[in-house]
GUTORNU-618306 format. One record per residue (C-alpha): residue in one letter; x, y, z. Coordinates in nm, 2 decimals, always signed. Layout:
BEGIN
pt r A, c1 X, c2 Y, c3 Z;
...
This chain:
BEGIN
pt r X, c1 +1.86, c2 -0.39, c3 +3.90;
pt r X, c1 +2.02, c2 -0.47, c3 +3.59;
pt r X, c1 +1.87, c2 -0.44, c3 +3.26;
pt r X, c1 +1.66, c2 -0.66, c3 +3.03;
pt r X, c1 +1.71, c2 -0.69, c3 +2.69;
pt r X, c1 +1.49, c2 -0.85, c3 +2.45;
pt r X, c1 +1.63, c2 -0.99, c3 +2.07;
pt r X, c1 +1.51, c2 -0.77, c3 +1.82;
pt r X, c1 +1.22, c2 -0.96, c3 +1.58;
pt r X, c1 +1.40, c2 -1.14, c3 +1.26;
pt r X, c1 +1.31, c2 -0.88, c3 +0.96;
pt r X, c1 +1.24, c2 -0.57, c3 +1.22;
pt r X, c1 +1.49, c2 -0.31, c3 +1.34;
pt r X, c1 +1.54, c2 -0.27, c3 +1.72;
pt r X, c1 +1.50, c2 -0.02, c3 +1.85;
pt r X, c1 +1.79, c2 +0.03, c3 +2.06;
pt r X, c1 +2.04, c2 +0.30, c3 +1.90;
pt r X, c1 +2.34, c2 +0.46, c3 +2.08;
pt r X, c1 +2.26, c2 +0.47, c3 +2.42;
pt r X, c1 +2.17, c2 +0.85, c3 +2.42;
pt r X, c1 +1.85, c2 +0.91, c3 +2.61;
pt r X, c1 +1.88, c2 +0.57, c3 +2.79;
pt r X, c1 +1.69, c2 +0.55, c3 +3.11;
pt r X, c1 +1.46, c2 +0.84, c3 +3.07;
pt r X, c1 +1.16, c2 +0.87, c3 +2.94;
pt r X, c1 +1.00, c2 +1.18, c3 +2.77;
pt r X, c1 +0.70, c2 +1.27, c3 +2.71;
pt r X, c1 +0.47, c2 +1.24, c3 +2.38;
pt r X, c1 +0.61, c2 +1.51, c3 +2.15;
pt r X, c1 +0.32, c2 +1.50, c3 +1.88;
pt r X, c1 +0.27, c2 +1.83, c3 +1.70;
pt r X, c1 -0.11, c2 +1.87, c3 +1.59;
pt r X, c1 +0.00, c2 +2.03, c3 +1.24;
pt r X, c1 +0.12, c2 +1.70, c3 +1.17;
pt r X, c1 -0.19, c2 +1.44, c3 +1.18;
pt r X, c1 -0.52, c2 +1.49, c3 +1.09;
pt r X, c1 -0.84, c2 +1.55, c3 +1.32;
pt r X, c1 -1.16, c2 +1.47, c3 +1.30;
pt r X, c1 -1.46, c2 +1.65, c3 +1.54;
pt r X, c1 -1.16, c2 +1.74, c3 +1.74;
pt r X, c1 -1.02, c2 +1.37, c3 +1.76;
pt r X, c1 -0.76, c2 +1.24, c3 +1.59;
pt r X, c1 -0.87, c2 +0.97, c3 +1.36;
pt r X, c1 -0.69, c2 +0.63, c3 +1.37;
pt r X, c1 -0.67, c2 +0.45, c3 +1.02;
pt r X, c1 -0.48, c2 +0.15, c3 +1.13;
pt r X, c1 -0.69, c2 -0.11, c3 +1.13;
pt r X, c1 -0.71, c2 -0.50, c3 +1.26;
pt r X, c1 -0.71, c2 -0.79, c3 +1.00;
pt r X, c1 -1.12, c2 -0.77, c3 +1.02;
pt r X, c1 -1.17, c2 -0.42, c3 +0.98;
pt r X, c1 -1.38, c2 -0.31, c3 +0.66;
pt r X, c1 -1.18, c2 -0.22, c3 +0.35;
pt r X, c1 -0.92, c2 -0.51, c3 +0.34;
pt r X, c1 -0.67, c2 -0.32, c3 +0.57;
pt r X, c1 -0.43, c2 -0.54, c3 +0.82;
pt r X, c1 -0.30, c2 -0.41, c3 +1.13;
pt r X, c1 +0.10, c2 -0.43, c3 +1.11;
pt r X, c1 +0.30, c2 -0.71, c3 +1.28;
pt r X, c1 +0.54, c2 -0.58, c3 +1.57;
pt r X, c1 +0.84, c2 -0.39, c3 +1.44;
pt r X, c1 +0.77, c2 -0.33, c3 +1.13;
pt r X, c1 +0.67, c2 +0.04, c3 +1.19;
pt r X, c1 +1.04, c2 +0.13, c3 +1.29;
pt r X, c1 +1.15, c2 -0.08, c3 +0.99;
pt r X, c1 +0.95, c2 +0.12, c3 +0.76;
pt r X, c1 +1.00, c2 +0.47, c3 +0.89;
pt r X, c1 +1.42, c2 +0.42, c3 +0.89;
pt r X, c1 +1.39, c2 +0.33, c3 +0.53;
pt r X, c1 +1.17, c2 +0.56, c3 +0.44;
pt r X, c1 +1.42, c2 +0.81, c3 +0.63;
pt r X, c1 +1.72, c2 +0.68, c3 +0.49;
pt r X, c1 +1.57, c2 +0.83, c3 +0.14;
pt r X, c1 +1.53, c2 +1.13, c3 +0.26;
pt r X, c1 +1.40, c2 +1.33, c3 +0.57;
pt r X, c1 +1.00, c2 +1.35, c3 +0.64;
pt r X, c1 +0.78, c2 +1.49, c3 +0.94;
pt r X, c1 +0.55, c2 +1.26, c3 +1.05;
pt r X, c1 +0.27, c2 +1.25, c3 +0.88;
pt r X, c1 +0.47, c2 +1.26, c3 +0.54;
pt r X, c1 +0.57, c2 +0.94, c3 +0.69;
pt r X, c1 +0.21, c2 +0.80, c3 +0.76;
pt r X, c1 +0.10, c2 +0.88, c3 +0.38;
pt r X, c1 +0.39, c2 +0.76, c3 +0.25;
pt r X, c1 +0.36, c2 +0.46, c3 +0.40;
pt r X, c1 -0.04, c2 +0.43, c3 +0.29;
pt r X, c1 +0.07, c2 +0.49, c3 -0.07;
pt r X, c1 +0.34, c2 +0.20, c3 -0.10;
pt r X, c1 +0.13, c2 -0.06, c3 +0.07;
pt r X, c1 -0.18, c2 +0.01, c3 -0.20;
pt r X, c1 -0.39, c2 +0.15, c3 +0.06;
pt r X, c1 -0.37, c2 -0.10, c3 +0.30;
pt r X, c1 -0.15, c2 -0.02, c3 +0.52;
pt r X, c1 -0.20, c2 +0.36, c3 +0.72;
pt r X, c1 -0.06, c2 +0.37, c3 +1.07;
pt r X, c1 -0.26, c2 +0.63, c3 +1.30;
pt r X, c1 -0.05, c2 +0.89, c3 +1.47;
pt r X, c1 -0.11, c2 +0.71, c3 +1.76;
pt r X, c1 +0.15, c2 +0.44, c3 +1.63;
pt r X, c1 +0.33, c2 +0.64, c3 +1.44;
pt r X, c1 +0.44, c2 +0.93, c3 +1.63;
pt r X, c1 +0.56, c2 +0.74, c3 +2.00;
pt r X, c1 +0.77, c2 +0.52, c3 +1.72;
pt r X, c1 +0.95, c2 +0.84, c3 +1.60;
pt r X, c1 +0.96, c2 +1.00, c3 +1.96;
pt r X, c1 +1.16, c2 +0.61, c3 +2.10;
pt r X, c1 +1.36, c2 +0.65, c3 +1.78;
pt r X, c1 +1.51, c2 +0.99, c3 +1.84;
pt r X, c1 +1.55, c2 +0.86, c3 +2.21;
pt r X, c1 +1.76, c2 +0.55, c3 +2.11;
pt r X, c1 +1.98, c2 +0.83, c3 +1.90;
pt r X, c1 +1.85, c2 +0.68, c3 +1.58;
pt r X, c1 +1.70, c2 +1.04, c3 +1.43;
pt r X, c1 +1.77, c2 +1.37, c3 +1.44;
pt r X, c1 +1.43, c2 +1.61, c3 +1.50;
pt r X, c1 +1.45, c2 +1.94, c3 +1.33;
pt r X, c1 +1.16, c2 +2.20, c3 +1.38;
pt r X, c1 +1.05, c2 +2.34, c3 +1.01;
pt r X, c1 +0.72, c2 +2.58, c3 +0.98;
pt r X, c1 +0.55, c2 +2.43, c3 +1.28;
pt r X, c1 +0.66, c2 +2.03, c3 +1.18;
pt r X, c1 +0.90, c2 +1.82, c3 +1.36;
pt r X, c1 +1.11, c2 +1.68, c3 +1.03;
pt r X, c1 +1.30, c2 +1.37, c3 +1.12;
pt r X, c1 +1.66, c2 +1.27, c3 +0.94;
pt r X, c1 +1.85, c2 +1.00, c3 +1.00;
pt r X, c1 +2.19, c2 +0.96, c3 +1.24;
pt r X, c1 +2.47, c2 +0.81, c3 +1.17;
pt r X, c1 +2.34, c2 +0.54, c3 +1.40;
pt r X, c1 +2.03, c2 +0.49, c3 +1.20;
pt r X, c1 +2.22, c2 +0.45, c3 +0.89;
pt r X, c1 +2.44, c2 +0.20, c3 +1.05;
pt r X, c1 +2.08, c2 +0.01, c3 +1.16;
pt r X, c1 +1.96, c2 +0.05, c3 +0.80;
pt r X, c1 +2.31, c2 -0.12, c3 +0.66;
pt r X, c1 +2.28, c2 -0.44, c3 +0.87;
pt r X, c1 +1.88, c2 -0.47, c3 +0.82;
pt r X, c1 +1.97, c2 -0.49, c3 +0.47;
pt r X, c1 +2.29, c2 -0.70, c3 +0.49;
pt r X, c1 +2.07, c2 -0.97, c3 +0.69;
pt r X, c1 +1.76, c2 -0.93, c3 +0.44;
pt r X, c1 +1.71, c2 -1.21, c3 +0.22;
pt r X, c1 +1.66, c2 -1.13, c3 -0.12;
pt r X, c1 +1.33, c2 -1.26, c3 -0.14;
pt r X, c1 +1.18, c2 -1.11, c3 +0.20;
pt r X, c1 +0.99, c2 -0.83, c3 +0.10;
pt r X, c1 +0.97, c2 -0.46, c3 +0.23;
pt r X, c1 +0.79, c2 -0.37, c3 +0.53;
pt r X, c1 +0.48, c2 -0.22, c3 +0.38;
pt r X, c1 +0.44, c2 -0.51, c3 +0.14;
pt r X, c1 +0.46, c2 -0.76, c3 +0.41;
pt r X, c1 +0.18, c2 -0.67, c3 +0.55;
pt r X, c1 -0.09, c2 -0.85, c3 +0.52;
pt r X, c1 -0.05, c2 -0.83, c3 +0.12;
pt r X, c1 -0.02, c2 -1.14, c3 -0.16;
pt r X, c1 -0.19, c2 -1.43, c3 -0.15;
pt r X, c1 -0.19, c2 -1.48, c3 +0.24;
pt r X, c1 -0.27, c2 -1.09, c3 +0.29;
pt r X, c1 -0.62, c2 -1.15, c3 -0.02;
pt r X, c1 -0.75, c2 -1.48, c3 +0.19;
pt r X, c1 -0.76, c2 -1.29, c3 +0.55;
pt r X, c1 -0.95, c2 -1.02, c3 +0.31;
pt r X, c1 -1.19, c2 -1.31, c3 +0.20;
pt r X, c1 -1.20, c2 -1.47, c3 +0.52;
pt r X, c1 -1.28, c2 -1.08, c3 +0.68;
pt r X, c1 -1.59, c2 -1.04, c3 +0.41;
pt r X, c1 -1.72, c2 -1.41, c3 +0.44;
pt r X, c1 -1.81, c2 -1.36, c3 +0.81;
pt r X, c1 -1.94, c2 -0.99, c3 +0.78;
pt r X, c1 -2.16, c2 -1.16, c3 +0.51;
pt r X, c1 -2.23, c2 -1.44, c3 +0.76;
pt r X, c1 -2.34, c2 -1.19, c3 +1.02;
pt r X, c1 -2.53, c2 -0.96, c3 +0.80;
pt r X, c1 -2.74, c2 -1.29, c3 +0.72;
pt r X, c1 -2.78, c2 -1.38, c3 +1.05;
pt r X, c1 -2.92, c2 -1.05, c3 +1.17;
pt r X, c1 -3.16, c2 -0.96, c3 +0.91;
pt r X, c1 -3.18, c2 -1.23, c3 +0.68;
pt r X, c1 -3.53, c2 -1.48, c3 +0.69;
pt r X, c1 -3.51, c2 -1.82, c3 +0.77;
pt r X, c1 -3.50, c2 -1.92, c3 +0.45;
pt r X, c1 -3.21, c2 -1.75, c3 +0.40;
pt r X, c1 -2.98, c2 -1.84, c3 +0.71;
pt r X, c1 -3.07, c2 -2.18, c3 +0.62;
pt r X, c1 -2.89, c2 -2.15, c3 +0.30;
pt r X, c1 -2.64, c2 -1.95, c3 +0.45;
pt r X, c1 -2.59, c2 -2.23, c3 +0.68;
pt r X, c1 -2.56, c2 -2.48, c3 +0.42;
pt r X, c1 -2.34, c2 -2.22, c3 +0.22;
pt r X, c1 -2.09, c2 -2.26, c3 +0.51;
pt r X, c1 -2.13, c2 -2.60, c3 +0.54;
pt r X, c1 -2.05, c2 -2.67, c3 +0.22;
pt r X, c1 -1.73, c2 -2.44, c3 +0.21;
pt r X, c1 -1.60, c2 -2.61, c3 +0.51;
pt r X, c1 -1.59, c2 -2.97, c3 +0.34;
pt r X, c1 -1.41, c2 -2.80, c3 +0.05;
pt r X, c1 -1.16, c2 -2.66, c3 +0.28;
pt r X, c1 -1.08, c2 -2.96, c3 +0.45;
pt r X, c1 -1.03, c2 -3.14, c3 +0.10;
pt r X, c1 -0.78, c2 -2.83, c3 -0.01;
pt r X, c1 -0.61, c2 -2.91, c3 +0.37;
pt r X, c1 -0.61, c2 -3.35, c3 +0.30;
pt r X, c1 -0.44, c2 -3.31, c3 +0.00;
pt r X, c1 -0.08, c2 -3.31, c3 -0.07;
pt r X, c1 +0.09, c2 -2.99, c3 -0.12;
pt r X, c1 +0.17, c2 -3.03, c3 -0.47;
pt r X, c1 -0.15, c2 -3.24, c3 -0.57;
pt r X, c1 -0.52, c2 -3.05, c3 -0.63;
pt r X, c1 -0.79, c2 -3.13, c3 -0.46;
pt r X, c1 -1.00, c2 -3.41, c3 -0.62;
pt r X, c1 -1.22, c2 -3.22, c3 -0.90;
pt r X, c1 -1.57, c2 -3.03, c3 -0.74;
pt r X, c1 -1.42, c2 -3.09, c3 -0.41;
pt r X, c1 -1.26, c2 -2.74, c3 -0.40;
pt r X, c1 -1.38, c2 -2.55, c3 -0.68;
């Protein structure tokens, strides 16, 4: 049966590396020094665009984007990783180990990292392999794309999911323990928002909506 390959995503690393490891598949490596737990469980911090807090789940790819830059700096176990990551997006960005960790584990597969064991942590360095990756991600970048962890749900696309995220939880809160009274002005609230929208959506791209129409 011969093998299917799929393009990698424009502004994501593949996967694939060398070949070394192809056509096996290992089981999850996680170490539990290297995660956090909670009541026993590990807790998951990466969240979907409506989550509380403003947080946006990544788009596919960009985890193994991130990591092999963040490794071409210098090497990190996996949980240095995860922070890392959390700390250059703002807060908005913190892959669970559940994401995390299987990315690493296909990475070393695909001969794209090297795994060394240090006090009870699996600390991954690049290959020459996943230098070479690195090199043409960044040869193919455009100037003005930006970095993994600030595309992510960030600017001004990133702050109107946030609003759009808190507008319905407000919604709902209304609609579950408000009065009458007040989901009828929530309704009309809504109502209201929604003609303004559509105004911001008739006009042209460089011309404002007409005044009080979308203020």
């Amino acid at each position: 049966m011969g093998q299917h390959h799929t393009a990698p995503e424009r502004g994501a690393f593949s996967e694939r590396g060398t070949g070394r490891g192809r056509g096996r598949r290992k089981m999850r490596r996680w170490n539990d020094s290297d995660h956090e737990r909670k009541g026993g469980h590990m807790r998951h911090h990466e969240h979907s665009p409506h989550s509380r807090g403003g947080r946006h789940r990544a788009r596919r790819g960009a985890i193994v984007t991130a990591a092999l830059l963040l490794l071409d700096e210098r090497p990190m176990h996996g949980y240095e990783l995860i922070t890392e990551l959390e700390a250059r997006s703002d807060g908005r960005w913190r892959p669970s180990p559940g994401t995390m960790y299987p990315a690493l584990n296909r990475m070393e597969e695909r001969g794209l990292v090297d795994v060394e064991e240090i006090d009870g942590k699996r600390q991954f360095s690049l290959t020459e392999a996943g230098r070479t990756r690195v090199a043409e991600y960044r040869d193919a970048k455009s100037d003005d794309e930006p970095a993994p962890w600030d595309d992510n749900g960030h600017g001004e696309r990133g702050d109107l999911r946030g609003a759009m995220a808190e507008l319905v939880g407000q919604a709902r809160q209304i609609g579950r323990f408000g009065t009458p009274e007040q989901v009828e002005q929530a309704k009309s609230v809504l109502a209201d928002t929604k003609r303004k929208l559509y105004a911001i959506l008739a006009a042209e791209p460089d011309e404002p909506a007409e005044p009080g129409d979308a203020e």
